[in-house]
C-alpha positions as CSV (number, residue, x, y, z in Angstrom):
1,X,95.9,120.6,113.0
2,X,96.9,116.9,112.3
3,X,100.4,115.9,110.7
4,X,99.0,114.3,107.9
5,X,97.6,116.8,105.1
6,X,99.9,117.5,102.8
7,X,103.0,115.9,104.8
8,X,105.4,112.7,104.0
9,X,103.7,109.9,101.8
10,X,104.8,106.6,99.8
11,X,105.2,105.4,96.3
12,X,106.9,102.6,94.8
13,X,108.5,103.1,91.4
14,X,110.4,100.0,89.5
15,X,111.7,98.3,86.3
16,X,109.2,96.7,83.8
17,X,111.5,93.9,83.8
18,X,110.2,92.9,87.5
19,X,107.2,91.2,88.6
20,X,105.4,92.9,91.0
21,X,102.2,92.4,92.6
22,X,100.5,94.2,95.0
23,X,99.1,92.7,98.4
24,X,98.3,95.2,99.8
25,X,98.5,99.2,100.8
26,X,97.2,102.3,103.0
27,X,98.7,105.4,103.1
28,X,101.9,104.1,105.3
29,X,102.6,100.9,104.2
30,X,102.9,99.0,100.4
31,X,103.4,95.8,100.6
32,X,104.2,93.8,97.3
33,X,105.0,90.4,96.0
34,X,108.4,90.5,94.1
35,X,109.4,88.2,91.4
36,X,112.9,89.0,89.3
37,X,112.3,86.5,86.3
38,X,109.4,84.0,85.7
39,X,112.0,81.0,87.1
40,X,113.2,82.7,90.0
41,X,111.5,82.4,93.4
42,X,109.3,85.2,94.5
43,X,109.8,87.6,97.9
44,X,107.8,90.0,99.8
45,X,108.8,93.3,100.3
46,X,106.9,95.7,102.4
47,X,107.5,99.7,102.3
48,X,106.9,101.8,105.1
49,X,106.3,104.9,105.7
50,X,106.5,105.3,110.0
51,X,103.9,107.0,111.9
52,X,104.9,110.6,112.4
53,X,102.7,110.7,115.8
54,X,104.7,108.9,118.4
55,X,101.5,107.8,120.3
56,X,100.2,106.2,117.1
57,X,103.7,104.1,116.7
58,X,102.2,101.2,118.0
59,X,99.7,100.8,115.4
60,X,102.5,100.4,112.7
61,X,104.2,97.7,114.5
62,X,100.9,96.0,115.3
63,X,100.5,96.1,111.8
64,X,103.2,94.9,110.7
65,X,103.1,91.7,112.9
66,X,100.1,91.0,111.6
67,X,100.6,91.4,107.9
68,X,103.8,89.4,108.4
69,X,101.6,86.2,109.2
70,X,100.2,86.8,105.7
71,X,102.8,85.3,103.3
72,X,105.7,82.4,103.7
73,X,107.8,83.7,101.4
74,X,111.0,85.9,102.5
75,X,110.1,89.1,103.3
76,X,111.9,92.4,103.6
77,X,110.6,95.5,105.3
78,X,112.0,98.6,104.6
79,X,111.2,102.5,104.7
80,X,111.2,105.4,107.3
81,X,110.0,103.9,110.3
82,X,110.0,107.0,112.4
83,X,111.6,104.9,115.1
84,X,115.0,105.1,117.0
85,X,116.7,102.2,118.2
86,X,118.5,103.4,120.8
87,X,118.2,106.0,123.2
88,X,121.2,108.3,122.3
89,X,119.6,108.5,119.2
90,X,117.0,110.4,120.9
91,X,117.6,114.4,121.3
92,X,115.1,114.5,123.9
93,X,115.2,113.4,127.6
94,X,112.1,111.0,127.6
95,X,112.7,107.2,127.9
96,X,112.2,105.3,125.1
97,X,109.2,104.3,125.3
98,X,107.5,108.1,125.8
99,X,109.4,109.5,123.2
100,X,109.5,106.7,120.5
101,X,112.1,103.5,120.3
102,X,110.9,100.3,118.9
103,X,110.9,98.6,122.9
104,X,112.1,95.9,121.0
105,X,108.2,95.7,118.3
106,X,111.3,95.4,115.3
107,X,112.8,92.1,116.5
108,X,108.8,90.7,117.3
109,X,107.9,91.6,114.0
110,X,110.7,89.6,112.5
111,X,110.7,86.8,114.6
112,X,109.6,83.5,112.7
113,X,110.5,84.2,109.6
């Protein structure tokens, strides 16, 4: 039976007093356009929700590199990526890239920014 069923999920809750407009969304990622007063320059923010699957990790990063390409304003990613960043994070004995790590997908994701 698959992880995803009734498992994990992603909403975004905020103030009325905040401009925010949606981009775009599936059931791992949100990604809005935030805008704190009408004068005040507007940022991206994307909300993640990580794949639980390790073999389907790269799909979220490919993702995200792509949907990154979308906007010039800042942007901010932020969530549960179901990643580690380094190995002793892990609890298992499996390399990094068998057993999740980010092999370095964060840092090309933010690159050009």
């Amino acid at each position: 039976m698959g992880s995803d069923g009734n498992s994990g999920g992603i909403a975004l809750f905020w103030d009325e007093t905040i401009s925010v407009k949606l981009i775009g969304m599936c059931n791992r990622i949100i990604d809005v356009t935030v805008q704190e007063c009408p004068t005040s320059p507007p940022f991206r923010v994307t909300f993640v929700y990580g794949e639980l699957r390790v073999e389907d990790r790269k799909k979220m990063w490919e993702l995200l590199q792509h949907i990154k390409d979308k906007s010039h304003d800042p942007w901010l990613a932020l969530g549960d990526f179901n990643e580690a960043l380094w190995q002793f994070e892990h609890f298992s004995t499996t390399k990094g890239g068998e057993g999740g790590g980010t092999n370095g997908r964060f840092s090309r994701c933010a690159t050009n920014m």
